[in-house]
MARZAKOL-644058 format. One record per residue (C-alpha): residue number from 1; residue in one letter; z negated, y negated, x negated. Coordinates in steps of 0.001 Angstrom, whole numbers, plus 524288, in hexadecimal, padded with zeros to 5 digits. Layout:
! MARZAKOL-644058
{NUM; 'a'; {Z; Y; X}},
...
! end
This chain:
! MARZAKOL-644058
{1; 'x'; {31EF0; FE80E; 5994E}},
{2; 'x'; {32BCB; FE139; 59A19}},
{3; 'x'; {3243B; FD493; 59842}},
{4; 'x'; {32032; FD8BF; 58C21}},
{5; 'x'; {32BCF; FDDA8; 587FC}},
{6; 'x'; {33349; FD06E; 58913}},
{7; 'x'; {32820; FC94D; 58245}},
{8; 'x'; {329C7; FD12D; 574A3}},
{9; 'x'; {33941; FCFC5; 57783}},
{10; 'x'; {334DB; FC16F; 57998}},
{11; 'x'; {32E33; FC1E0; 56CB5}},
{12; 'x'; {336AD; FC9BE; 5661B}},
{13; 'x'; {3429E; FC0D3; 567A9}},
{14; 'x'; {33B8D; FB554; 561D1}},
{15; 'x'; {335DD; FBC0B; 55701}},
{16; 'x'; {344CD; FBEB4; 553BD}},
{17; 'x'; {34863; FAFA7; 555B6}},
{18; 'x'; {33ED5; FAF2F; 54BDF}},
{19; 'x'; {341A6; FB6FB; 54252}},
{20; 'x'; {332EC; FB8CE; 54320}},
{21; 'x'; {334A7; FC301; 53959}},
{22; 'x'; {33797; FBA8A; 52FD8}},
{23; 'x'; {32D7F; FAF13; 5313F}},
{24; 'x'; {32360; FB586; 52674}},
{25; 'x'; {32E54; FB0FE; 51BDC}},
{26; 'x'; {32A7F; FA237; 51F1C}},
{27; 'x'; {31B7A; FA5B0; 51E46}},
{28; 'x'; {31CF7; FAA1E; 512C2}},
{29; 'x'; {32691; FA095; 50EA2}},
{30; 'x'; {31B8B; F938F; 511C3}},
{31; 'x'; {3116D; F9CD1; 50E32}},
{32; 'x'; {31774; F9DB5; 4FF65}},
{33; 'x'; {3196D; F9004; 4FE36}},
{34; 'x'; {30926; F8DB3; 50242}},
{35; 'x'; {30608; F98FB; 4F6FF}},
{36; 'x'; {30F58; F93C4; 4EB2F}},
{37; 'x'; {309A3; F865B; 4EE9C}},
{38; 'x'; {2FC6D; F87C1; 4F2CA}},
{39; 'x'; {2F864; F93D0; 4EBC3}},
{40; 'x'; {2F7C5; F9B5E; 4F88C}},
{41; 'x'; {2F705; F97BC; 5064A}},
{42; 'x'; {2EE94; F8B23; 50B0C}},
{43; 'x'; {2E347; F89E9; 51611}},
{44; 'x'; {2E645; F9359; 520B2}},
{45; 'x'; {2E94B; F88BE; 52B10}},
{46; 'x'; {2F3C7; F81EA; 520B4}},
{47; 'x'; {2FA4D; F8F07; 51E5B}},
{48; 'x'; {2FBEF; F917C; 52C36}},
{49; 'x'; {300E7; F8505; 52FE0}},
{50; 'x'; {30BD6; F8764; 525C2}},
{51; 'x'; {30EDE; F94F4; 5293A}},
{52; 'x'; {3111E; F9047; 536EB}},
{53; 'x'; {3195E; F874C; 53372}},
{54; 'x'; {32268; F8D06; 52B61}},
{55; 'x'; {320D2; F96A7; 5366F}},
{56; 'x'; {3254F; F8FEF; 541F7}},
{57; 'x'; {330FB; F88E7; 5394C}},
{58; 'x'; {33519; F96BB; 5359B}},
{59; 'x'; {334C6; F9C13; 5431E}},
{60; 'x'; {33B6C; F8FB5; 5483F}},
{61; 'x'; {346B5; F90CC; 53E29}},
{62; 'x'; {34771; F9E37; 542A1}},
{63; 'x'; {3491D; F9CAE; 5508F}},
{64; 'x'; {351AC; F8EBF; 54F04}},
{65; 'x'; {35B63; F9494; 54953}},
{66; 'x'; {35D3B; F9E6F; 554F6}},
{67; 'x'; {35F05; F95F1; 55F2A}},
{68; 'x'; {3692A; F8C58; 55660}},
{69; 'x'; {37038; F9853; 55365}},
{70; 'x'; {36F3C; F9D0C; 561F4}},
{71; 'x'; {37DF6; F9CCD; 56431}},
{72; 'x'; {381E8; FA426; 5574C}},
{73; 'x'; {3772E; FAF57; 55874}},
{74; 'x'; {37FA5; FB052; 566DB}},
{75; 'x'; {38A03; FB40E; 560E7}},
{76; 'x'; {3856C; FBAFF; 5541D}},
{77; 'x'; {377B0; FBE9C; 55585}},
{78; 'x'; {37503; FC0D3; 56447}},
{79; 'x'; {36885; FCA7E; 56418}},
{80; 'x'; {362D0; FBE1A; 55F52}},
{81; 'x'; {358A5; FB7BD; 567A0}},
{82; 'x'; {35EAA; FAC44; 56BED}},
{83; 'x'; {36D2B; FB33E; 56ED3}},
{84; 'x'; {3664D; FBDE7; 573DF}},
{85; 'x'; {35EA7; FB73C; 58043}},
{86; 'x'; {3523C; FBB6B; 57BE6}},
{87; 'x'; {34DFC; FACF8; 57874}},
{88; 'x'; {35480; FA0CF; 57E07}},
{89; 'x'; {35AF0; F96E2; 574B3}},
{90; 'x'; {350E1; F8D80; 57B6B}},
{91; 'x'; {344A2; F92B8; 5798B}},
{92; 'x'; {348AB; F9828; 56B03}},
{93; 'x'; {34B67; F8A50; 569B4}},
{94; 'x'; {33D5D; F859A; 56CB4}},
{95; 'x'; {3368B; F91B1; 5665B}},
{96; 'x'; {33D5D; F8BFB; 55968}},
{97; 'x'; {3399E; F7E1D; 55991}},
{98; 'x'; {32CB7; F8253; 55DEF}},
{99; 'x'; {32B8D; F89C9; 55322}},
{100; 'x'; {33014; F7E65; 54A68}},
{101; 'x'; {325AF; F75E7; 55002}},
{102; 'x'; {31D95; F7F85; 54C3D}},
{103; 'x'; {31FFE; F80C7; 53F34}},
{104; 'x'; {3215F; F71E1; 53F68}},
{105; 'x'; {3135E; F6F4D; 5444F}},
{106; 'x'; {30D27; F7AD8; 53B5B}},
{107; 'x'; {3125F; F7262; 52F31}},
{108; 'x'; {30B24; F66CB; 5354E}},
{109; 'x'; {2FF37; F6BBB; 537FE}},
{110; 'x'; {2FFD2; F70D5; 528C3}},
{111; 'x'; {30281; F62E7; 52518}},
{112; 'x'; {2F60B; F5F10; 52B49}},
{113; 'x'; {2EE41; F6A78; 5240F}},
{114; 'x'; {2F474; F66BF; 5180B}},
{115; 'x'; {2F50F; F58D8; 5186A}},
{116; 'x'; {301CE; F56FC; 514A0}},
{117; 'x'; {30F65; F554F; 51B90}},
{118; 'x'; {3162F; F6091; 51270}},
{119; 'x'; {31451; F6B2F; 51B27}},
{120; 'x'; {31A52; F642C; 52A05}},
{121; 'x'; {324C6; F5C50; 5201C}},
{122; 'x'; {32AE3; F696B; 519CA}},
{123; 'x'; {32800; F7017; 52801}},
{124; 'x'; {3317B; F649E; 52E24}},
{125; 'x'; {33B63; F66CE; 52215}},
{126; 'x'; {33B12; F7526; 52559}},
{127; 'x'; {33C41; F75CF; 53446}},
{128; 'x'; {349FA; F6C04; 532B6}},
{129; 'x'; {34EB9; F74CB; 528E8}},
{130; 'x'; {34DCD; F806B; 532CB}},
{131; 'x'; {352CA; F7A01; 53B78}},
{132; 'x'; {35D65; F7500; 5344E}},
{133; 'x'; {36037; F83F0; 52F63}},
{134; 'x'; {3606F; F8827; 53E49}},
{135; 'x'; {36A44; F7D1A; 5414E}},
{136; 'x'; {37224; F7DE3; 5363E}},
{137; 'x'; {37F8B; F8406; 537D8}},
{138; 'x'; {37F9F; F93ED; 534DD}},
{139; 'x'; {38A62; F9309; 52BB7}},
{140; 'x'; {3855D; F8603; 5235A}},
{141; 'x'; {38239; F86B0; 51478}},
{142; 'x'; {376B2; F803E; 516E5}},
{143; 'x'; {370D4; F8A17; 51F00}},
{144; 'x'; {36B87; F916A; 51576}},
{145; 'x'; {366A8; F8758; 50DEB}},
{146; 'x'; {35E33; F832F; 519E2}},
{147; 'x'; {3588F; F90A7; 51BAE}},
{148; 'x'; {3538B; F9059; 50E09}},
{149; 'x'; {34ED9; F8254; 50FDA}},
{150; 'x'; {347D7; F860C; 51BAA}},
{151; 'x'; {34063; F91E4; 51133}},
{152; 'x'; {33E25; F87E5; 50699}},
{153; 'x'; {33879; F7EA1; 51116}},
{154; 'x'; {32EA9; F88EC; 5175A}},
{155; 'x'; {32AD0; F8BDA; 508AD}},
{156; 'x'; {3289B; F7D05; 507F2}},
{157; 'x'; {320FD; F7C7D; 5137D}},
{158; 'x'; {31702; F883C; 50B94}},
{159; 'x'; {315F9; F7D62; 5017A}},
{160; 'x'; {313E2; F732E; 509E2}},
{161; 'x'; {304CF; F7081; 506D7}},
{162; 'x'; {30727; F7159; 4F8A7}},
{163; 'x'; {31198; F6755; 4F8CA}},
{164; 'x'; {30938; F5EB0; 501B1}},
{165; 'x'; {301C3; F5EBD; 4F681}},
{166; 'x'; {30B3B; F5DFF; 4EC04}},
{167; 'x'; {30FB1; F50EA; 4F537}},
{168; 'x'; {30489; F4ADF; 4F40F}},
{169; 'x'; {3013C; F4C87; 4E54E}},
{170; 'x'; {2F53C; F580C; 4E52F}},
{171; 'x'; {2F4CB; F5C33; 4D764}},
{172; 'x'; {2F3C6; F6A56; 4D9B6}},
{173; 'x'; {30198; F68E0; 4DFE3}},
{174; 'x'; {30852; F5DF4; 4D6CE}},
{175; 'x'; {30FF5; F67CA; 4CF1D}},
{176; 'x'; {31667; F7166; 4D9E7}},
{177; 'x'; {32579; F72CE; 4D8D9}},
{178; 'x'; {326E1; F7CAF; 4E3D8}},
{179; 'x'; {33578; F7957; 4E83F}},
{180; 'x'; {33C00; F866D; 4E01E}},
{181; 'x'; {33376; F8F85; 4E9E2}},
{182; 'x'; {338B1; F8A92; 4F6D7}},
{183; 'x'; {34756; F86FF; 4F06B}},
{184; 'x'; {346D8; F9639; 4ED0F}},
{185; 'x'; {343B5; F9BB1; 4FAC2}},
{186; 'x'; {34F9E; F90BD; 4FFF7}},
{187; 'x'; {35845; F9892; 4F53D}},
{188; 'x'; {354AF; FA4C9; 4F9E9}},
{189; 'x'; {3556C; FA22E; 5092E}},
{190; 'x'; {3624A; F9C44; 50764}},
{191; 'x'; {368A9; FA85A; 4FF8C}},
{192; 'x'; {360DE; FB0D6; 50B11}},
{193; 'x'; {3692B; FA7C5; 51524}},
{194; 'x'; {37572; FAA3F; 50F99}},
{195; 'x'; {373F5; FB7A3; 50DC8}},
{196; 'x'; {36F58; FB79B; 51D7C}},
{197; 'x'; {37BB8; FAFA4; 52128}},
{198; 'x'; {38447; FBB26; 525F2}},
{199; 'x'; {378BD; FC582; 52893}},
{200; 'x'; {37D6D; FC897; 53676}},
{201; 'x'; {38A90; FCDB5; 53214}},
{202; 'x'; {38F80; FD442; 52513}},
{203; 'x'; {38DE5; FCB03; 518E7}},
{204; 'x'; {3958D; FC8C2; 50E04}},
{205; 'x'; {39177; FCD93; 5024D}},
{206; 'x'; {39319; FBFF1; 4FA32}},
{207; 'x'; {38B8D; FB868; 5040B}},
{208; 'x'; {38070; FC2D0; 503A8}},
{209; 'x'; {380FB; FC1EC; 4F544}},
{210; 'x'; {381AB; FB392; 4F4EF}},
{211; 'x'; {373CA; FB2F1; 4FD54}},
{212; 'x'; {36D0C; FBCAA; 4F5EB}},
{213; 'x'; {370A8; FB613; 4E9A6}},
{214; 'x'; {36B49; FA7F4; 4EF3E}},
{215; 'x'; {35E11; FAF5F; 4F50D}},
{216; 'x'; {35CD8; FB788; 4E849}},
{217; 'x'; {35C15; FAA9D; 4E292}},
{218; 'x'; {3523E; FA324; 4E7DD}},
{219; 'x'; {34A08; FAFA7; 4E46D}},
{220; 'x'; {34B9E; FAD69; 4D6B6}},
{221; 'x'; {348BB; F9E7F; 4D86B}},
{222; 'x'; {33CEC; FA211; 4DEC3}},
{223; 'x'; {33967; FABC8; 4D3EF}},
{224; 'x'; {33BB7; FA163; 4C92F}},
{225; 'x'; {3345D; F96A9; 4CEB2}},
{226; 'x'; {32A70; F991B; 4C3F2}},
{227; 'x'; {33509; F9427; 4BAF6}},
{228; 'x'; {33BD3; F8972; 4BE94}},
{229; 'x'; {33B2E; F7C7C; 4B6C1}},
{230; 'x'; {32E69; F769D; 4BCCF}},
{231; 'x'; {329EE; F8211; 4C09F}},
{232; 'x'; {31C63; F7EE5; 4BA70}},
{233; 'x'; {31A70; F7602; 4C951}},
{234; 'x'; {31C58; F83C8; 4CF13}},
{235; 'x'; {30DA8; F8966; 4D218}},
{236; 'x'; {30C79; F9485; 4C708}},
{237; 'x'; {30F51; FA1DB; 4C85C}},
{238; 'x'; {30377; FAA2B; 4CB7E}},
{239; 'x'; {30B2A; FB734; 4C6D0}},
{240; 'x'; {30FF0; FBB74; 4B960}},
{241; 'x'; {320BB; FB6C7; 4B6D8}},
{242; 'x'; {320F0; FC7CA; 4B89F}},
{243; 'x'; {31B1C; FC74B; 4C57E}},
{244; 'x'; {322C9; FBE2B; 4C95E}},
{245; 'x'; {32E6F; FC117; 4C424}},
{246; 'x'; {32C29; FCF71; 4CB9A}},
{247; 'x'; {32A50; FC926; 4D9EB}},
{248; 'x'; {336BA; FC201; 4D9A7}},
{249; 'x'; {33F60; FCE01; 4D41C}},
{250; 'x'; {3375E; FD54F; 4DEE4}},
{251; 'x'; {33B85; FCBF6; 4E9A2}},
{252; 'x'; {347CC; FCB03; 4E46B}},
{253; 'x'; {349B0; FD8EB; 4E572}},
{254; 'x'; {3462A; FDA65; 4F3CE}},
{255; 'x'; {34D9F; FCEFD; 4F887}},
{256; 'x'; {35A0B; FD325; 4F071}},
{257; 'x'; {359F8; FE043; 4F3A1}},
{258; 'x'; {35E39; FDE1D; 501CF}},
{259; 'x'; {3696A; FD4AA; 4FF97}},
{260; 'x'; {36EE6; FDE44; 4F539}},
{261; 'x'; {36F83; FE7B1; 4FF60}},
{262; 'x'; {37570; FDE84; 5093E}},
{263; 'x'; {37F66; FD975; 4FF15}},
{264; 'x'; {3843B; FE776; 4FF12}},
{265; 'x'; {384EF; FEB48; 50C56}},
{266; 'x'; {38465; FDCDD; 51415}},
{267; 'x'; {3847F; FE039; 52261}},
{268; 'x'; {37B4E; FD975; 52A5D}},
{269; 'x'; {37084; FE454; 52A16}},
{270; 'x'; {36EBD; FE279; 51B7F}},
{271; 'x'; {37034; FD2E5; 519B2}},
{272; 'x'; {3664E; FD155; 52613}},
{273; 'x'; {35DA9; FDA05; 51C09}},
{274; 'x'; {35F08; FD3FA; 511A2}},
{275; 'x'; {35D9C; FC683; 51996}},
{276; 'x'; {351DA; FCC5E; 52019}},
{277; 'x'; {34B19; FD03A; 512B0}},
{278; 'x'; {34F57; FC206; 50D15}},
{279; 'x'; {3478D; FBCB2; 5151C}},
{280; 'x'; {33C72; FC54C; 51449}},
{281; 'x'; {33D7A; FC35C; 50571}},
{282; 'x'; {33936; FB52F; 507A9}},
{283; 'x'; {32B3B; FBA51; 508F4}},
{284; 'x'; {32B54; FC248; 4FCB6}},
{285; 'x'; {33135; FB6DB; 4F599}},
{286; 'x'; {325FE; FAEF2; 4FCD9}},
{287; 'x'; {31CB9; FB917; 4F691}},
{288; 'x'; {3217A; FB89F; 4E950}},
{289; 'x'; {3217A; FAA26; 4E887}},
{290; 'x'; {31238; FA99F; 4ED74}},
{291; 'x'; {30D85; FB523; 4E54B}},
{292; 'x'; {3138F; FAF39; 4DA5B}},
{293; 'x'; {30E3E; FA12F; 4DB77}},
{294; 'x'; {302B0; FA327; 4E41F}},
{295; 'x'; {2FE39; FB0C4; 4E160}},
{296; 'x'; {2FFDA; FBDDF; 4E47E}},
{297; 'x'; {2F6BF; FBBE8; 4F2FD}},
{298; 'x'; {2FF56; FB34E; 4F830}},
{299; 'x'; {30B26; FBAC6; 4F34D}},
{300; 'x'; {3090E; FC6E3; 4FAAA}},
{301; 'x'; {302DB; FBF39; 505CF}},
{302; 'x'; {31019; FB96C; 5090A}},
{303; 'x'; {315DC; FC68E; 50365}},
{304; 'x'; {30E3E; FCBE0; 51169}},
{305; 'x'; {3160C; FC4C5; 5192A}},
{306; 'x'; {321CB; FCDBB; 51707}},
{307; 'x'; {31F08; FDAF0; 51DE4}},
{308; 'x'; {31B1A; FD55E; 529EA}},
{309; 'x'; {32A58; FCD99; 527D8}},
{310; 'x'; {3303A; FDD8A; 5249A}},
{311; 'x'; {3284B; FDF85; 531E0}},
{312; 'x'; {32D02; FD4CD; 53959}},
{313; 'x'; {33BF2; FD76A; 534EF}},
{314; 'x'; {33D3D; FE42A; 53B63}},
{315; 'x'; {33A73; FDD5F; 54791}},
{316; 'x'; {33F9F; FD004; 546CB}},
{317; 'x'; {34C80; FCCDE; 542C4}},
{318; 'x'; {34B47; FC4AE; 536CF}},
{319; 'x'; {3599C; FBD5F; 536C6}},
! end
């Protein structure tokens, strides 16, 4: 009975190094970026390999930046795993770069299904960039710039086959401009970084502001992609401008809401929220962008992907 009793604390502690709670938000990032390209997701073996590996790159981020920020999380956030003694800075250590090996071979093996080197080439770009993030000093400006690049990157890695394609000159793909969709979700990530920066103590108001304003805005850059000069490359909206035009103020709304709310009372219960619900709002952004360019299936299929993320957030700690 004890036995079993250390094996789920086992388990629990590295779902928390995880952040497993949050690792549907880079499904349904790659997962958007195969629908706006592709129409919808591609064979069943290709879409796995992808998810995998945007999977394992996720999770390795994730647990990375744990052990590099052992010593600080000693001092500032010791229930953590690492501080805490529950894992060892060691074997966190390999469980990340396993994971990143992971995600690293995933993206190869979809190179080989695809026949292209787009998906292991954007899969190498994005595994330095988390790394980079995790190594990168707390305090830098360019931290949150890297946590957006790492978003824009796993949306990349969605598009992969498509821009295997483009690459190599397929007609069907010669006029695809898809760079506003992932620049958008690196706008939003970095305002969501920002507004994260001080979410273990009380914030001030202008920073909060300041990140809400930056994330708010790479929602509207998503939402106008339809209309941005050469936006004829763009794949063509599948939903009336009104349709449209209602999922973004919808998505809007339910991201907003929560930093309003910590912009008026910013202790850490409300920014970790409204940090919390950010970041769940990348699926529903996810969801707007494929029901909008690939149809309303794939919309709510990566729309799905959000309760069980509610679920997983009352049990794993998602920052």
């Amino acid at each position: 009975m004890r036995e079993a009793s250390g094996l789920r604390g086992r388990a629990a502690a590295f779902l928390e190094l995880m952040r497993f709670s949050n690792v549907l938000t880079a499904v349904a990032d790659v997962w958007m970026g195969m629908a706006v390209t592709l129409g919808g997701l591609p064979a069943p073996a290709l879409t796995a390999c992808l998810t995998l590996a945007s999977v394992g790159l996720y999770l390795s981020g994730m647990v990375l930046n744990d052990v590099l920020d052992a010593d600080e999380d000693a001092r500032l956030r010791s229930t953590r795993p690492i501080p805490s003694g529950r894992i060892s800075r060691r074997e966190a250590a390999t469980f990340g770069y396993g994971l990143m090996g992971l995600g690293l071979a995933s993206a190869a093996a979809a190179s080989a299904i695809s026949g292209g080197p787009a998906p292991i080439t954007i899969a190498g770009a994005l595994a330095i960039t988390v790394y980079a993030y995790d190594a990168w000093p707390k305090a830098s400006p360019l931290k949150p710039m890297l946590m957006g690049a790492c978003r824009a990157l796993n949306v990349l890695l969605g598009m992969s086959v498509a821009l295997g394609k483009l690459a190599s000159g397929a007609p069907e793909f010669s006029h695809l401009r898809l760079g506003a969709i992932p620049l958008g979700l690196l706008i939003y990530i970095v305002g969501v970084t920002l507004f994260a920066r001080s979410e273990a103590q009380r914030s001030s108001r202008a920073a909060l502001t300041k990140g809400a304003g930056v994330a708010l805005a790479g929602v509207v850059a998503l939402a106008t992609t339809p209309w941005l000069p050469g936006s004829g490359d763009l794949p063509q909206l599948r939903v009336t401008t009104l349709a449209w035009g209602l999922l973004w103020i919808v998505t809007a709304l339910l991201i907003a809401r929560r930093f309003v709310a910590a912009v008026l009372q910013p202790g850490p219960r409300t920014v970790q929220s409204a940090v919390g619900n950010a970041i769940q709002g990348v699926i529903v952004i996810d969801a707007a962008l494929a029901w909008g360019y690939a149809g309303q299936l794939w919309g709510l299929a990566i729309l799905a992907l959000l309760p069980p993320t509610m679920l997983l957030s009352r049990r794993v700690l998602q920052t």
